[in-house]
TORSEDREN-875598 format. One record per residue (C-alpha): residue in three letters; residue number from 1; x, y, z; chain. Coordinates in steps of 0.1 Angstrom, whole numbers. Layout:
ALA / NUM / X / Y / Z / A
...
END
This chain:
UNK / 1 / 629 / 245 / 40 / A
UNK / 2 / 596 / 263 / 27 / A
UNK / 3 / 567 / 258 / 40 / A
UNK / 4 / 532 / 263 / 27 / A
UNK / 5 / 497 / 266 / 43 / A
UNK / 6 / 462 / 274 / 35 / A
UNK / 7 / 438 / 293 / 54 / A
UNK / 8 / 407 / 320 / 64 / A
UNK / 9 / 420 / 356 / 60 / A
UNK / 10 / 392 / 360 / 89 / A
UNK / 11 / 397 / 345 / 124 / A
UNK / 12 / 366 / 325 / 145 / A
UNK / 13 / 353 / 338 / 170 / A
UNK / 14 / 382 / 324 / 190 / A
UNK / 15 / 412 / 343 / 168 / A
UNK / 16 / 417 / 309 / 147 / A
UNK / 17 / 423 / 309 / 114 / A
UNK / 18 / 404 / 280 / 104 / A
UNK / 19 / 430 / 259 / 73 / A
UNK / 20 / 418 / 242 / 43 / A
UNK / 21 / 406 / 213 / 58 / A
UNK / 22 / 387 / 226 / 85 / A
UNK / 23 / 370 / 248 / 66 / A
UNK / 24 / 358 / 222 / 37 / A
UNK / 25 / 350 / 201 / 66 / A
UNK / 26 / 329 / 232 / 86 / A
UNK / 27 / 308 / 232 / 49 / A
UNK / 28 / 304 / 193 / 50 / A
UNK / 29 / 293 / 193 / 83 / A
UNK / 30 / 266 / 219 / 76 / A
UNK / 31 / 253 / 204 / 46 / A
UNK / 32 / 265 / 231 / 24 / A
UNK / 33 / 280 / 209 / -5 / A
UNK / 34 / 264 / 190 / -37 / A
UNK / 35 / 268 / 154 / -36 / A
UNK / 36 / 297 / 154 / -58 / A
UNK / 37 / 317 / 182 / -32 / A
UNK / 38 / 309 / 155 / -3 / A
UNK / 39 / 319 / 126 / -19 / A
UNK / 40 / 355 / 143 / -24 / A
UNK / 41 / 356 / 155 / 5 / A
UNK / 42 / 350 / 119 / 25 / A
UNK / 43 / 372 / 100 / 1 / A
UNK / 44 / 405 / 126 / -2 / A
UNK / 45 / 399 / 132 / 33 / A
UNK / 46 / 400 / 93 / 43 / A
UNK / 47 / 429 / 89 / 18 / A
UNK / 48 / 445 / 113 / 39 / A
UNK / 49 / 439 / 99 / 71 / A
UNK / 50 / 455 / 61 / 56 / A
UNK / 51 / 485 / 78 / 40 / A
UNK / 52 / 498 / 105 / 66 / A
UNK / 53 / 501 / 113 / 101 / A
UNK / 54 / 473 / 127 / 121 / A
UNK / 55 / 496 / 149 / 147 / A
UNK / 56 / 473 / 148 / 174 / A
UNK / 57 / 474 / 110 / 173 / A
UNK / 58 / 510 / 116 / 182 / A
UNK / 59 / 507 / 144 / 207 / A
UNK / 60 / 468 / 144 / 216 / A
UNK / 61 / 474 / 176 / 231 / A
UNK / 62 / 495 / 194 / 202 / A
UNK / 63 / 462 / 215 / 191 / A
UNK / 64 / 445 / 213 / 225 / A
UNK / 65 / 468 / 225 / 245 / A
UNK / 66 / 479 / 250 / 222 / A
UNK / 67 / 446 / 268 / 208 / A
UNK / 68 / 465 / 288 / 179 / A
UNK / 69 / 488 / 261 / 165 / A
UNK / 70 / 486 / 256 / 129 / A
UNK / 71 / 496 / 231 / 101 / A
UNK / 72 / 522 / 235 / 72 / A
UNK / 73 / 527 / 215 / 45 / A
UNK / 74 / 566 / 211 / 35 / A
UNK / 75 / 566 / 225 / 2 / A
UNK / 76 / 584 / 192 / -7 / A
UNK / 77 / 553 / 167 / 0 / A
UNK / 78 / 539 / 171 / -36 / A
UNK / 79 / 513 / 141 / -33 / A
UNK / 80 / 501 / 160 / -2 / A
UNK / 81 / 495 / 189 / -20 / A
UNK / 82 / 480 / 175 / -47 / A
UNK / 83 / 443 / 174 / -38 / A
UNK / 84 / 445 / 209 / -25 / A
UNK / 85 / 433 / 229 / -58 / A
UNK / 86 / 399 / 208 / -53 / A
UNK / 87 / 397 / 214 / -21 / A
UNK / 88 / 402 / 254 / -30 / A
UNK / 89 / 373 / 249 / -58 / A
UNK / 90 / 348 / 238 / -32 / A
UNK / 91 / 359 / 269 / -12 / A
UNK / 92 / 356 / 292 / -41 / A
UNK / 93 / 319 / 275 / -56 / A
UNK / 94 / 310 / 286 / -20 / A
UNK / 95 / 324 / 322 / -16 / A
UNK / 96 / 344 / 311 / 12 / A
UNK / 97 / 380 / 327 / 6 / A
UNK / 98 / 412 / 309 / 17 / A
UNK / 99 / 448 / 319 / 14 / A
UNK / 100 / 479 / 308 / 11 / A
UNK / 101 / 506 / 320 / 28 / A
UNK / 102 / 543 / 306 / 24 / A
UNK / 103 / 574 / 305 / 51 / A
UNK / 104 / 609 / 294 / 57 / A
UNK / 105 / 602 / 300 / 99 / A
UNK / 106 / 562 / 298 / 105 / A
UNK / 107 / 563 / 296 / 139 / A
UNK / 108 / 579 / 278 / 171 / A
UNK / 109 / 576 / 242 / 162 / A
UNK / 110 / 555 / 215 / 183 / A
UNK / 111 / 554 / 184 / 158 / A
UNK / 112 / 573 / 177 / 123 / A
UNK / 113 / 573 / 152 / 103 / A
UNK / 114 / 586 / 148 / 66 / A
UNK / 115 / 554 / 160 / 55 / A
UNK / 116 / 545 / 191 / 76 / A
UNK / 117 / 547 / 211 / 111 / A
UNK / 118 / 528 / 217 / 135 / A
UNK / 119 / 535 / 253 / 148 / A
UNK / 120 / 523 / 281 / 172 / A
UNK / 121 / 532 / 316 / 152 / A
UNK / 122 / 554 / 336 / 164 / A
UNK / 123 / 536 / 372 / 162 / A
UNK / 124 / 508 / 375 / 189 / A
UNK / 125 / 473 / 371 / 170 / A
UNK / 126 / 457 / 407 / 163 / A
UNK / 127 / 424 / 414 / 177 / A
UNK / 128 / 399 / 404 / 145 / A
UNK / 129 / 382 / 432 / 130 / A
UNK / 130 / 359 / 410 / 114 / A
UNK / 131 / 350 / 372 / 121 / A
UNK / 132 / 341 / 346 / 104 / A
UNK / 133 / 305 / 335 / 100 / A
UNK / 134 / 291 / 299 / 85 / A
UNK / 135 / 253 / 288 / 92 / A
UNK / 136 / 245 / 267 / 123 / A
UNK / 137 / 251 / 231 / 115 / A
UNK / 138 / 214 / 218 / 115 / A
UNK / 139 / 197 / 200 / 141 / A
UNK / 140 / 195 / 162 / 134 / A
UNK / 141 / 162 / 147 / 139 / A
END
């Protein structure tokens, strides 16, 4: 089995690298996207939420007990993957640069389902020459 996932060639400022999702949804969040970027966003992303499993609903500790665990998408869940050009086009319109990486052994595994994994990696993160940076999200009034 192959597995696929999209993420920041940079790390946070906690040595995550922040995946598709999170990183759309960082932009969102800051008010960084035109109305037409937002609207996509809220509508794949609540399509996503009705159609597949949220893993920390099933383990609510899976990410927080395990700050460098990461999400792959089975190269087999082709309607899962099939928003994920768009959300790559916000990226890029932004200059915020994702990649993918691909894997038949991502990591030790701490949730699967027929769509994806939940993994810590394997390797020990590197120390992060360079971080990540997005504006502050702004203060709401």
């Amino acid at each position: 089995m192959t597995f696929v996932r999209f993420q920041s060639p940079v790390p946070d400022r906690h040595g995550r690298r922040i995946g598709l999702f999170g990183l759309v949804n960082m932009l969102g969040k800051r008010g960084l996207l035109t109305a037409a970027e937002e609207e996509f966003r809220r509508t794949t992303n609540a399509w996503y939420d009705a159609t597949y499993t949220d893993p920390s609903t099933v383990d609510p500790a899976v990410y927080g007990a395990n700050p460098l665990a990461a999400a792959w998408f089975r190269t087999t869940a082709v309607e899962l993957l099939g928003p994920v050009p768009q959300y790559l086009a916000i990226l890029a319109a932004h200059n915020l640069p994702c990649e993918r990486f691909t894997s038949d052994d991502p990591g030790r595994v701490l949730y699967e389902d027929e769509h994806q994994v939940v993994v810590v990696p394997h390797h020990d993160p590197v120390e992060p020459t360079t971080l990540m940076w997005l504006p502050p999200i702004p203060a709401t009034t």
